[in-house]
DOPAKOL-683950 format. One record per residue: residue number from 1; residue in one letter; x, y negated, z negated of N, C-alpha, C in turn. Coordinates in steps of 0.1 Angstrom, whole numbers, m for minus. Each point is the difference from the previous one (the first is absolute). Example, Ala and Ser with C-alpha at 12.3 -4.5 7.8 and 13.67 -1.06 7.14 Angstrom:
2
NODE/1/A/132/57/m78/m9/m12/0/9/m12/0;
NODE/2/S/m4/m11/7/9/m11/0/m8/m11/m8;
END
This chain:
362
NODE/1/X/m622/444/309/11/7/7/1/14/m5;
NODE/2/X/3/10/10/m1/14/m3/15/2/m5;
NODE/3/X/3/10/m9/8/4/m8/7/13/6;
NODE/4/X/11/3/7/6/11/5/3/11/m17;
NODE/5/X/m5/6/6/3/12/m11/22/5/m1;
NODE/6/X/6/m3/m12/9/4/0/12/m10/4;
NODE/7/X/m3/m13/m3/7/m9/3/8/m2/m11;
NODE/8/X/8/m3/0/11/m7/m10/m4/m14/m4;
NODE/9/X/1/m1/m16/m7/m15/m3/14/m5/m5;
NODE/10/X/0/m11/m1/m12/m11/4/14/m3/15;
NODE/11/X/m15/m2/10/6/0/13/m15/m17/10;
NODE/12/X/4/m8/4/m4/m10/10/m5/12/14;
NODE/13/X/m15/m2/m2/m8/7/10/m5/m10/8;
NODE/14/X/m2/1/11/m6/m9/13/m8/10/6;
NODE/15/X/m16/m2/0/m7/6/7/m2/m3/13;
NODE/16/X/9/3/13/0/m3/13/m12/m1/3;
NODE/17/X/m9/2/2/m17/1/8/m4/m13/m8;
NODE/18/X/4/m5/m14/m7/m16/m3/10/m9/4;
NODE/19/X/13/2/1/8/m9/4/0/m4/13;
NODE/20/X/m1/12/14/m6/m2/11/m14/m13/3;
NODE/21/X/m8/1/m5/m11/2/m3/0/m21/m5;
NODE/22/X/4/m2/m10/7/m13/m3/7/m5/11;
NODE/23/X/12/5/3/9/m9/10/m5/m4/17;
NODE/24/X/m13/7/1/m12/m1/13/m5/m9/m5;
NODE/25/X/m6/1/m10/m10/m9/m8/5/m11/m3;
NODE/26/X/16/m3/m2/2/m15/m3/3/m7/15;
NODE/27/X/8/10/12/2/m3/11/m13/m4/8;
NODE/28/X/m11/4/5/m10/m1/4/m4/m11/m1;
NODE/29/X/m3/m6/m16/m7/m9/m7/7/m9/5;
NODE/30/X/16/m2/m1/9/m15/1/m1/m2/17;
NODE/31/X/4/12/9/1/m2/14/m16/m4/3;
NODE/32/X/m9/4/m3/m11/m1/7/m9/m16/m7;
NODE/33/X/8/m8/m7/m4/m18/m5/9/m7/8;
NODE/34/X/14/7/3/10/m10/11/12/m1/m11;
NODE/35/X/0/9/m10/17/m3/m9/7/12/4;
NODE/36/X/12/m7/3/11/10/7/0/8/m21;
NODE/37/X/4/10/2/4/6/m13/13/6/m5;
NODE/38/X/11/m4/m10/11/5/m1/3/3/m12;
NODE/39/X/m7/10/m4/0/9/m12/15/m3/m10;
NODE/40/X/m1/m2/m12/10/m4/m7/4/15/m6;
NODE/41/X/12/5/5/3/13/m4/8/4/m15;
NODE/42/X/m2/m13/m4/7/4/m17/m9/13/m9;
NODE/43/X/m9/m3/6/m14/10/m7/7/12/1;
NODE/44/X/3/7/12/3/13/5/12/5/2;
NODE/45/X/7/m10/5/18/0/2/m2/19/8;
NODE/46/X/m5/1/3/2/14/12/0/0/14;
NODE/47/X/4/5/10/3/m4/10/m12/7/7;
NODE/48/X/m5/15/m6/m13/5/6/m14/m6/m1;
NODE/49/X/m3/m11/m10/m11/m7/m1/5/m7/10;
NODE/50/X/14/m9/1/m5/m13/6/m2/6/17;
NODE/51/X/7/7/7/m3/6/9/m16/0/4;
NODE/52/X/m4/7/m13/m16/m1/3/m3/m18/m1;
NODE/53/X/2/m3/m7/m9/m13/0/6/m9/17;
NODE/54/X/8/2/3/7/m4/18/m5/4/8;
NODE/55/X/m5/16/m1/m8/6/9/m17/m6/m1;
NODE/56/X/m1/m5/m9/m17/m8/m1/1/m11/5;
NODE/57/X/16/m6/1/m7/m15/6/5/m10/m6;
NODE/58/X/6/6/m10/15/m9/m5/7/m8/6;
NODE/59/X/5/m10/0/10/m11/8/13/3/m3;
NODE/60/X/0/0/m14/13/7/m7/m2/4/m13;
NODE/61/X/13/m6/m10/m4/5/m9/5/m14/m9;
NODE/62/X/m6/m1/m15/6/m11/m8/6/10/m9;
NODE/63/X/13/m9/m6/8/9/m10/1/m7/m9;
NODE/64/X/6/1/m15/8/m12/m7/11/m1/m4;
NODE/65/X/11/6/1/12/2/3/2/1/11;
NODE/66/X/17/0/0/10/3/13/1/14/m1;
NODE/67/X/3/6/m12/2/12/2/m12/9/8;
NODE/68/X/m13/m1/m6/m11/4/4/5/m2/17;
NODE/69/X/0/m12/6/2/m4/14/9/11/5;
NODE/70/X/9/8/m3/10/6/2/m3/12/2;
NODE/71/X/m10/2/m12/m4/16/1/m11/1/9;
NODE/72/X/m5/m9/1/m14/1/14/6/m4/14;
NODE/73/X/11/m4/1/8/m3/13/10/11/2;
NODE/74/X/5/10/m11/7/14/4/m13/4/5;
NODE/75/X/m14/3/m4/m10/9/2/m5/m5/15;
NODE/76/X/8/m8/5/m5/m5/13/m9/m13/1;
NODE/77/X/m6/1/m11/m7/m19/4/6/m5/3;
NODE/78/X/m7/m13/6/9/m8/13/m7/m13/m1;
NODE/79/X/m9/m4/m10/m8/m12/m4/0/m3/m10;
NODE/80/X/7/m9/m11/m2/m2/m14/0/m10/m4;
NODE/81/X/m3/m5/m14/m4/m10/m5/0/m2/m11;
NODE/82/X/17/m5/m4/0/m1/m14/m7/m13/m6;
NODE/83/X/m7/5/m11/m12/m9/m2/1/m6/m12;
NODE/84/X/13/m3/m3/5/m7/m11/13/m9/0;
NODE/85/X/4/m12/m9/8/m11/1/15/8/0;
NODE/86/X/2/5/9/16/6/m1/12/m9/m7;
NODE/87/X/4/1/m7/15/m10/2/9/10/m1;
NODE/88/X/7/m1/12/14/9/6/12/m4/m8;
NODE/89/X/5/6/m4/12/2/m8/9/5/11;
NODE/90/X/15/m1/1/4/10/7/m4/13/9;
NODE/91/X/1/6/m11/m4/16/2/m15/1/3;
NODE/92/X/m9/m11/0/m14/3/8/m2/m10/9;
NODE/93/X/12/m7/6/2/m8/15/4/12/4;
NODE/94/X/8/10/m1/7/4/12/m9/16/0;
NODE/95/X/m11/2/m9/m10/8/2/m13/m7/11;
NODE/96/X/m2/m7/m2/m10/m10/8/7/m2/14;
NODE/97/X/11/m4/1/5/0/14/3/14/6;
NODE/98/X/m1/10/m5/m2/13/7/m11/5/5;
NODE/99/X/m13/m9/m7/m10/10/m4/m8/m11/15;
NODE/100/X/6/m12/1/m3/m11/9/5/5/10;
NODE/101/X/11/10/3/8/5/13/m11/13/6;
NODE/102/X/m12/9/m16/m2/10/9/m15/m5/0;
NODE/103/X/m7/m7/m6/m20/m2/m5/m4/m10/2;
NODE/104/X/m9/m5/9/m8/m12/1/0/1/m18;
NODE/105/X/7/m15/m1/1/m1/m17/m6/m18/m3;
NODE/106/X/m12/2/m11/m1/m14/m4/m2/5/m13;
NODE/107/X/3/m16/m10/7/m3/m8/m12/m9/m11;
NODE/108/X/1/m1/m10/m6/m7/m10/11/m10/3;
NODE/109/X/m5/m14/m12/4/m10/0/m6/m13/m7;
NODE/110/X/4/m4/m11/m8/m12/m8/11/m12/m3;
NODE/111/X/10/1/0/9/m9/1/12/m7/11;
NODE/112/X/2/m11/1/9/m1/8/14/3/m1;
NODE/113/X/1/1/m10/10/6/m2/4/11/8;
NODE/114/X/m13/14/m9/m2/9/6/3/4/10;
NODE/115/X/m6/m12/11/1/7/17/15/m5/5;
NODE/116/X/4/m13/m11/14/1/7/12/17/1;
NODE/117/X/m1/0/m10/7/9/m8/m4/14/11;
NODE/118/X/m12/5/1/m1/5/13/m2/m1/12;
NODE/119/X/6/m13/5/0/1/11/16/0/3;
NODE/120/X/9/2/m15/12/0/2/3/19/7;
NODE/121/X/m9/4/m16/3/15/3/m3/6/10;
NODE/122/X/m12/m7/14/m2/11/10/1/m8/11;
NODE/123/X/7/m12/1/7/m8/11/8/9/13;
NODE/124/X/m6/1/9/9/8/14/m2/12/m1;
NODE/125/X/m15/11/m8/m8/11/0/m1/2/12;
NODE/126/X/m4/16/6/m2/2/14/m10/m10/2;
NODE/127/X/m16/6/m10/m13/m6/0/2/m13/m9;
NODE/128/X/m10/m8/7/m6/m14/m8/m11/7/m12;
NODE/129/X/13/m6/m10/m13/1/m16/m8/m13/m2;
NODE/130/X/m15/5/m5/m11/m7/m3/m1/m4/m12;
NODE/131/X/m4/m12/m6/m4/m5/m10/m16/2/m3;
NODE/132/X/m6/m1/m10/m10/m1/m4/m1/m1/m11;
NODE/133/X/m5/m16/1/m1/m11/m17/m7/8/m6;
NODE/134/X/3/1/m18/m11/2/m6/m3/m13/m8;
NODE/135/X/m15/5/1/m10/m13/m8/m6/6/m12;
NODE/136/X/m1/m9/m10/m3/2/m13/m17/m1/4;
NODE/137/X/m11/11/m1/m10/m4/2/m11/2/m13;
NODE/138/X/8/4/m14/m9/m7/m10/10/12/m13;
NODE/139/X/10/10/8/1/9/m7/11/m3/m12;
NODE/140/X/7/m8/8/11/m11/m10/14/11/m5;
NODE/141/X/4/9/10/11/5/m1/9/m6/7;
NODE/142/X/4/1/14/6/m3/12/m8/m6/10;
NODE/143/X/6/m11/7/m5/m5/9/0/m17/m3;
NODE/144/X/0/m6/11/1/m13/0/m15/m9/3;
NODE/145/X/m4/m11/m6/m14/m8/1/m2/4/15;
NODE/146/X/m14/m4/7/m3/3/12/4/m10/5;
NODE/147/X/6/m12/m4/2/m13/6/14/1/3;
NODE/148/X/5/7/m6/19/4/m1/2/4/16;
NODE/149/X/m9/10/0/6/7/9/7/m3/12;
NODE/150/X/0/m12/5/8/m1/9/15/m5/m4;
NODE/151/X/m1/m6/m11/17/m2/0/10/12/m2;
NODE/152/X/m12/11/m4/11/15/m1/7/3/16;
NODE/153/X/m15/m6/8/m1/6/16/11/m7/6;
NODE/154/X/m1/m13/m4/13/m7/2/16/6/0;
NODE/155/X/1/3/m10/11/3/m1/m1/15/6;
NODE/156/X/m4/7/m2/3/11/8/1/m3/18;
NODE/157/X/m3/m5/5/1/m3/9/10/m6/6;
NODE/158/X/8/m12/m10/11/m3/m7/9/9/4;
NODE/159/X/m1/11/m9/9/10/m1/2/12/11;
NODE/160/X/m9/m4/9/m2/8/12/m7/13/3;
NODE/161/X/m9/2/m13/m13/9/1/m12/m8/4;
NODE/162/X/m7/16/5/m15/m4/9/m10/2/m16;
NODE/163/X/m11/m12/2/m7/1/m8/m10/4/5;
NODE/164/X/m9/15/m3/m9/0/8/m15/m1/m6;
NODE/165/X/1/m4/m15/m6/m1/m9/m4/m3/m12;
NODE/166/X/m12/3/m9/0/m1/m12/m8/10/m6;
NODE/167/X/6/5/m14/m5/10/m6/m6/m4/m13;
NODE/168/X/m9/8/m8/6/1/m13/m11/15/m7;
NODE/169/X/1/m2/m15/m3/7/m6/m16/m2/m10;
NODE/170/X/m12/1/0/m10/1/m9/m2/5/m14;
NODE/171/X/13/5/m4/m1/5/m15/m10/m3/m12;
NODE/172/X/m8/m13/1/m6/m1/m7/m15/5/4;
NODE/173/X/1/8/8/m14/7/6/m7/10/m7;
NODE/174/X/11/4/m10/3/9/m11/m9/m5/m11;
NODE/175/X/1/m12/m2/m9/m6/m5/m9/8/m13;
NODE/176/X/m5/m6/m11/m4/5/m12/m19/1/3;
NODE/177/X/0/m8/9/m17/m3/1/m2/6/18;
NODE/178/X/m15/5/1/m6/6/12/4/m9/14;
NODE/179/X/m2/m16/m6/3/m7/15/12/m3/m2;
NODE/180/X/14/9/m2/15/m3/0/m2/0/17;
NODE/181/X/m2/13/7/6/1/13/m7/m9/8;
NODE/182/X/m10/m4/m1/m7/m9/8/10/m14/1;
NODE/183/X/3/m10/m13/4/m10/m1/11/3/9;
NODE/184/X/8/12/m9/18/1/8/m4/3/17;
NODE/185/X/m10/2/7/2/2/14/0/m14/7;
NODE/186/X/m10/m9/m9/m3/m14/0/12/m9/5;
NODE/187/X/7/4/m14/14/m5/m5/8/2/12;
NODE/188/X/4/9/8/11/6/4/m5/m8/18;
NODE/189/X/m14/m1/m3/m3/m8/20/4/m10/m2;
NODE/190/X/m4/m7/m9/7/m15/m1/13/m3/0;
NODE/191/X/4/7/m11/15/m2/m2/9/8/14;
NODE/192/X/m1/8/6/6/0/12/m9/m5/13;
NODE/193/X/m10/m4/0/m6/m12/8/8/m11/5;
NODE/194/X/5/m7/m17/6/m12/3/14/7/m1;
NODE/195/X/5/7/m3/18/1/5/0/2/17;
NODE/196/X/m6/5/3/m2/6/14/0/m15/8;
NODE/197/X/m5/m8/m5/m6/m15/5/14/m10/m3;
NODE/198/X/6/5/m10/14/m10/m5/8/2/11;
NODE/199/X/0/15/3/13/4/8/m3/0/13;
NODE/200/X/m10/m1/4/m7/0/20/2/m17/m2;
NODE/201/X/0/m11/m11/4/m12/3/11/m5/5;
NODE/202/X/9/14/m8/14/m5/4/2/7/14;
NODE/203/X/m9/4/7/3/4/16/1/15/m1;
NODE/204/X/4/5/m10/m2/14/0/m11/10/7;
NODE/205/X/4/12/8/m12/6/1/m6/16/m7;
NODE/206/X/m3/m3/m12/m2/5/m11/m8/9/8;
NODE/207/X/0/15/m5/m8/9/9/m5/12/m9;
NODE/208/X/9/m4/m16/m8/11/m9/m5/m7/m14;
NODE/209/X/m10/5/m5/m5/m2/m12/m3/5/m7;
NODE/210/X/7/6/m12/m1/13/m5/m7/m2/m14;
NODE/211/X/m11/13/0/m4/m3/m16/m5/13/m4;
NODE/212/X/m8/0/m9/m6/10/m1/9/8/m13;
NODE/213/X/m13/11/m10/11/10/m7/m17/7/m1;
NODE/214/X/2/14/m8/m11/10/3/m13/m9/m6;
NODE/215/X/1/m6/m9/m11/m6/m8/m9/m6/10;
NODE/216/X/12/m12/7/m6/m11/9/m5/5/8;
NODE/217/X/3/12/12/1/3/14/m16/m2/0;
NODE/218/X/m9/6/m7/m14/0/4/m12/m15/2;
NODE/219/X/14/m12/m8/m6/m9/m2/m2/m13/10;
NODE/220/X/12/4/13/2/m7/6/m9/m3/12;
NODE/221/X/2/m18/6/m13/0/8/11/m5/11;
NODE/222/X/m8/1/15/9/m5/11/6/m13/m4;
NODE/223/X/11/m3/2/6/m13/0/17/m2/3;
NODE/224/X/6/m9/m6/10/0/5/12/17/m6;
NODE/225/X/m5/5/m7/10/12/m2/m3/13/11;
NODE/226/X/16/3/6/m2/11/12/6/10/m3;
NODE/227/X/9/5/m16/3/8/m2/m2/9/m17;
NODE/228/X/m7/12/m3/3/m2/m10/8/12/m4;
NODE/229/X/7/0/m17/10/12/m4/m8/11/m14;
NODE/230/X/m8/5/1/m6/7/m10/15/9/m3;
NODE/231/X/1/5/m14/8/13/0/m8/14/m7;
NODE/232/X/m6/m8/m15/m7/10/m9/m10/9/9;
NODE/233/X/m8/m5/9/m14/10/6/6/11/6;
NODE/234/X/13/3/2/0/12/6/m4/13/m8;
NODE/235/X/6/m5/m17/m4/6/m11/m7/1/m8;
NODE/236/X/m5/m15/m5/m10/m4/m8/9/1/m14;
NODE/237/X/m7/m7/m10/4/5/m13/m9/m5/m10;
NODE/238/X/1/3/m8/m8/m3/m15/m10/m11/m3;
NODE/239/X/12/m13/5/m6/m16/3/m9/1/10;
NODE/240/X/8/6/11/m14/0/12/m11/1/1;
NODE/241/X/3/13/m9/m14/5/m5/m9/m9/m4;
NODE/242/X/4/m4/m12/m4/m9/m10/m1/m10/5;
NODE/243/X/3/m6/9/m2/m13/7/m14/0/6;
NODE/244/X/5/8/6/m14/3/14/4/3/7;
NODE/245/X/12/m3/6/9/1/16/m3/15/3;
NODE/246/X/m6/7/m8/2/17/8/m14/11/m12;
NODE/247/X/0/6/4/m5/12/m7/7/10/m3;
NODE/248/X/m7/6/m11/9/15/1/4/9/10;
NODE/249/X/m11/3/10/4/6/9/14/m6/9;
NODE/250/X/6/m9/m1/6/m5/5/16/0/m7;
NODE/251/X/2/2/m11/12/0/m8/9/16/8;
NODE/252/X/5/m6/6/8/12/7/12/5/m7;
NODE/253/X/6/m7/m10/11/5/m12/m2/1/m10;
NODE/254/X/3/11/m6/3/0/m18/11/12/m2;
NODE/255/X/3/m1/m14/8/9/m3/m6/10/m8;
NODE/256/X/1/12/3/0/10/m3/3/7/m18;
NODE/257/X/m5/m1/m9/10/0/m14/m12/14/m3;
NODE/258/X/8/8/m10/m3/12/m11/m3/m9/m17;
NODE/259/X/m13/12/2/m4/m7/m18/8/9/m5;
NODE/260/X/12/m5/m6/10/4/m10/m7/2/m14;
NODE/261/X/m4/m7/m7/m4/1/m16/m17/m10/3;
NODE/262/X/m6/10/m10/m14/m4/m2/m3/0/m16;
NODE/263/X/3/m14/m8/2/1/m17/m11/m5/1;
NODE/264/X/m10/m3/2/m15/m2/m6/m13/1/13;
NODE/265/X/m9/0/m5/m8/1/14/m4/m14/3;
NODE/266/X/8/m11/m3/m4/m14/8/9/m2/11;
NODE/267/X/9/8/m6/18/m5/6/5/16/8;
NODE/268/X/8/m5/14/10/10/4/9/m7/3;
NODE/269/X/18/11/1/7/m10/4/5/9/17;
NODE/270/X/6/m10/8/4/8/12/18/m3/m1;
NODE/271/X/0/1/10/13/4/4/6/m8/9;
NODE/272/X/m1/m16/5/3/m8/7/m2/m12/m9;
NODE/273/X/13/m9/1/m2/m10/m6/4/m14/9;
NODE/274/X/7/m7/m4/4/m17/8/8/6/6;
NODE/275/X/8/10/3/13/5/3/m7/9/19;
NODE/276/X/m10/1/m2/m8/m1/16/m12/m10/m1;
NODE/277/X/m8/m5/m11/m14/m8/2/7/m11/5;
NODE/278/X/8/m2/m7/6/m16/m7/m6/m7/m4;
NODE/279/X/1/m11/m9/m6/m9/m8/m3/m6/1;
NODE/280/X/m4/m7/5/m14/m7/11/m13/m1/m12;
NODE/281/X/m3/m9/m4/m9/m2/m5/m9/m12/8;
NODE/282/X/m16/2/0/m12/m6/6/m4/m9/m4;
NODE/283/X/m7/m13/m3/m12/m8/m2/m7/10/2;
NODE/284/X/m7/7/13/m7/6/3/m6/15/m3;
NODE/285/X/13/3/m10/m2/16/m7/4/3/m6;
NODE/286/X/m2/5/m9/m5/5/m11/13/12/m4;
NODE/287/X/12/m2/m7/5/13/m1/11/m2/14;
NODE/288/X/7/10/3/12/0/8/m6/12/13;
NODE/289/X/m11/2/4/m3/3/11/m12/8/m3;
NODE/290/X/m7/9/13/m11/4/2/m2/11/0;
NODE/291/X/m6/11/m5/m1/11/3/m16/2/5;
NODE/292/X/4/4/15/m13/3/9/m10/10/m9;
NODE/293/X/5/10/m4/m7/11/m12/m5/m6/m7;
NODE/294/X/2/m10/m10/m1/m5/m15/m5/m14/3;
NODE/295/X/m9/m5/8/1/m16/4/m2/m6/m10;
NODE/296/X/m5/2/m12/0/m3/m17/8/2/m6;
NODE/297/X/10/5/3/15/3/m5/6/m12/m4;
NODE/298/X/12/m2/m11/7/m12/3/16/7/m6;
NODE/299/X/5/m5/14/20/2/m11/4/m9/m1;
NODE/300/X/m2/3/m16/1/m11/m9/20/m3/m3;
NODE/301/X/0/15/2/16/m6/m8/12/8/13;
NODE/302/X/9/m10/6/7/6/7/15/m2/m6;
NODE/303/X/10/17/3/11/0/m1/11/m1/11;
NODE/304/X/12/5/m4/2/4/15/0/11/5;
NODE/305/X/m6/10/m5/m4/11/3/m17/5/m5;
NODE/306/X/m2/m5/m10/m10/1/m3/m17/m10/0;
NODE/307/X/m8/9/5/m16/m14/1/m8/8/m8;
NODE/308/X/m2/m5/m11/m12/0/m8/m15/m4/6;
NODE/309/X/m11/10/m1/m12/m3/8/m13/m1/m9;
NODE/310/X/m4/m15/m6/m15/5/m6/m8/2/6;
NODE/311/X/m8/5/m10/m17/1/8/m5/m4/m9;
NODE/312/X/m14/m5/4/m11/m1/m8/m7/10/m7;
NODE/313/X/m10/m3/m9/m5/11/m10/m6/8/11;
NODE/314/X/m5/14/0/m8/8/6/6/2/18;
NODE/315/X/14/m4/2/1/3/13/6/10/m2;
NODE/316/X/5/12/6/8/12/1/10/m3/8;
NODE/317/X/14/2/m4/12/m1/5/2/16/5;
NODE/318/X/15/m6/8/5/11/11/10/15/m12;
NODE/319/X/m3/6/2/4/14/m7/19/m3/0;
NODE/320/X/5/7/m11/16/m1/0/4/10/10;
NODE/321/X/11/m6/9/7/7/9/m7/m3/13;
NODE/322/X/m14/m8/7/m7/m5/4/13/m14/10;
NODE/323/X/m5/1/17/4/m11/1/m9/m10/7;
NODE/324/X/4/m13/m1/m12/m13/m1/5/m9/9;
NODE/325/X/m6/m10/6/5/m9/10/m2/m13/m7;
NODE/326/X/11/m2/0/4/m16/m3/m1/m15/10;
NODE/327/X/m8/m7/4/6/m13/10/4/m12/m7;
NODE/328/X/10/m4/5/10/m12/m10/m5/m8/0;
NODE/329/X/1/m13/m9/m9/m10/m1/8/m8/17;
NODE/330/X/11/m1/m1/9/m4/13/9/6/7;
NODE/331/X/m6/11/14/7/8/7/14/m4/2;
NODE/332/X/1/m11/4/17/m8/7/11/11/m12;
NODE/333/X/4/m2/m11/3/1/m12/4/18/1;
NODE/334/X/m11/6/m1/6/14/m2/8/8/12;
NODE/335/X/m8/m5/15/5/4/12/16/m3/m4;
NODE/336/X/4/m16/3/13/1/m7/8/8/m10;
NODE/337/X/m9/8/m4/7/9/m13/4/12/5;
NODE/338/X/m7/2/14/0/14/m2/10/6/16;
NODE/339/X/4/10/m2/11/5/12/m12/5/10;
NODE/340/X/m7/5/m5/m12/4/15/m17/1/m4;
NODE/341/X/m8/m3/10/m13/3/m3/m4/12/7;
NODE/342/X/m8/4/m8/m8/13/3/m10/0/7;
NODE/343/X/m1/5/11/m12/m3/9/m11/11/0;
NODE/344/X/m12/m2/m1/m8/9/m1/m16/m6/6;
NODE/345/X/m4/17/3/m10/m1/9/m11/12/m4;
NODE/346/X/m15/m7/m5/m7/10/m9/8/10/m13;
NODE/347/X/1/9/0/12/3/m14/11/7/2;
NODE/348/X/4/m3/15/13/3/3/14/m9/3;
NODE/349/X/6/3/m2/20/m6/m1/0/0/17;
NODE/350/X/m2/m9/10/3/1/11/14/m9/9;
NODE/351/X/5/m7/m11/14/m5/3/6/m8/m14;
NODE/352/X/12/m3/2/7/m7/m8/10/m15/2;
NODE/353/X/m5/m10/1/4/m11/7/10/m6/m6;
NODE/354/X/12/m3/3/8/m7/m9/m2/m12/m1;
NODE/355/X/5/m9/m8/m3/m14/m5/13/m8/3;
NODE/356/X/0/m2/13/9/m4/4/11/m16/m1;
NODE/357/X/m8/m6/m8/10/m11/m4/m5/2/m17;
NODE/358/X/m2/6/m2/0/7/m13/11/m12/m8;
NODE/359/X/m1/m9/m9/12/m6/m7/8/m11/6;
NODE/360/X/m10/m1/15/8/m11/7/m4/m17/m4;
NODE/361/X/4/m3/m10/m5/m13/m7/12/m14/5;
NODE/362/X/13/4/6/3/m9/7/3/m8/10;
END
């Protein structure tokens, strides 16, 4: 990534021409096997990416909050997908029955409870809100057996929502070993295979199947999944790298940091700490992120202002007063941190994007 001369550090840079460049590249790939694609926008939370990723071919968009739903539904989206087990409290029944008055709106869901409880809060919405089960497909956070699924469907149905499907999550695609993403793509056909099968028993006409995260997307083969949610590829980051899911040329973010203090020639320190990286630490890497300059580099020690950077014997580090490009070990994390990204194009400042659900975690 090229470095604008005279930037203020430490600043979240987005090189438009790789992020372009990616969101074709993941669109293309998913529309042209037969998966509808609905980009999980926690990654980016801005309303000018997701625009772009809608103009490629987007269906909608996935969020993980209500809030997030709110800030992409002021920005005009009109398709969403909250893609997590809501339980509505008051004050986020009578946010969900708004948000059901203005957005084709579907819903997570793992318990019965659950869909009771919302089908209290958005009962007599202009629009019919959707369910979509989640299935536990090996990651073991959220989600119900694939066998479950229909008594969630049940009851939602119960409760007088449309179930139009089943979702879930591959987290373990993350995986410590080379064949993680393979198994977890494995993992995620079966396991919504047979939820898809629980709930079309009960008469249902199940019409989505959602899977997928940046790891998996490459691994998938025709079959019963028609939708999937990548969020990290618009970005890339550290892991990705280090995964495989991407190359360098491909990491469209990092932050921007000044070598502040240079106390020995193994070590510099910069100017950006957990307080934009965030703390995110890898299986897959080494240190708290990447510097494209230094690929032998490691920051070893993070503050909240401060990243300590070894090197190895015989490498030459970046001069004091020098600035360096950082990629986080996990983009989601800093984006959240930060009030705007800097958009840039070869070594120029060509816009400033705000981060529009910036903090929206409820």
């Amino acid at each position: 990534m090229s470095l604008p001369e005279g930037l203020a550090t430490p600043a979240l840079m987005v090189d438009v021409d790789v992020l372009d460049r990616n969101i074709r590249r993941m669109a293309e790939a998913s529309l042209s096997q037969g998966f509808a694609l609905r980009p999980h926008a926690k990654t980016h939370k801005c309303l000018q990416i997701a625009d772009r990723q809608l103009l490629a071919g987007a269906r909608g968009l996935s969020v993980a909050t209500i809030s997030e739903a709110e800030a992409f539904a002021r920005g005009g989206v009109d398709d969403l997908f909250i893609a997590f087990p809501v339980w509505p409290d008051a004050d986020k029944a009578r946010r969900l029955r708004r948000l059901a008055d203005e957005v084709a709106l579907r819903v997570g869901a793992e318990s019965v409870e659950g869909v009771q409880r919302l089908g209290d809060a958005v009962r007599g919405s202009a629009r019919p809100v959707e369910v979509l089960v989640e299935v536990d497909s090996g990651n073991h956070r959220t989600g119900v057996p694939p066998g479950s699924a229909g008594e969630v469907g049940k009851a939602a149905m119960d409760a007088g929502l449309a179930v139009a499907g089943v979702f879930t999550f591959p987290g373990h695609g993350y995986g410590h070993d080379a064949q993680a993403r393979e198994r977890a793509a494995r993992d995620e056909e079966r396991a919504l295979s047979e939820a898809a099968r629980t709930l079309r028993d009960l008469g249902l006409d199940i019409q989505v199947v959602s899977g997928g995260s940046t790891p998996t997307v490459g691994r998938w083969q025709p079959g019963p999944v028609n939708e999937l949610r990548p969020g990290v590829y618009v970005f890339n980051d550290a892991t990705q790298l280090a995964l495989g899911s991407c190359g360098a040329d491909d990491l469209a973010l990092a932050a921007a940091a000044t070598v502040i203090s240079v106390p020995a020639p193994d070590r510099f320190v910069l100017d950006v700490g957990s307080k934009v990286l965030g703390a995110d630490a890898s299986p897959w890497v080494t240190g708290h992120g990447y510097l494209p300059r230094f690929p032998q580099a490691t920051v070893g020690g993070l503050w909240e202002h401060h990243a300590v950077v070894g090197l190895p014997a015989g490498v030459e580090g970046p001069r004091l007063g020098s600035v360096v490009a950082v990629v986080p070990n996990h983009v989601c994390t800093p984006v959240n941190l930060a009030d705007e990204l800097v958009v840039v194009q070869g070594r120029e400042v060509v816009d400033r994007w705000p981060v529009a659900a910036r903090g929206a975690n409820t």
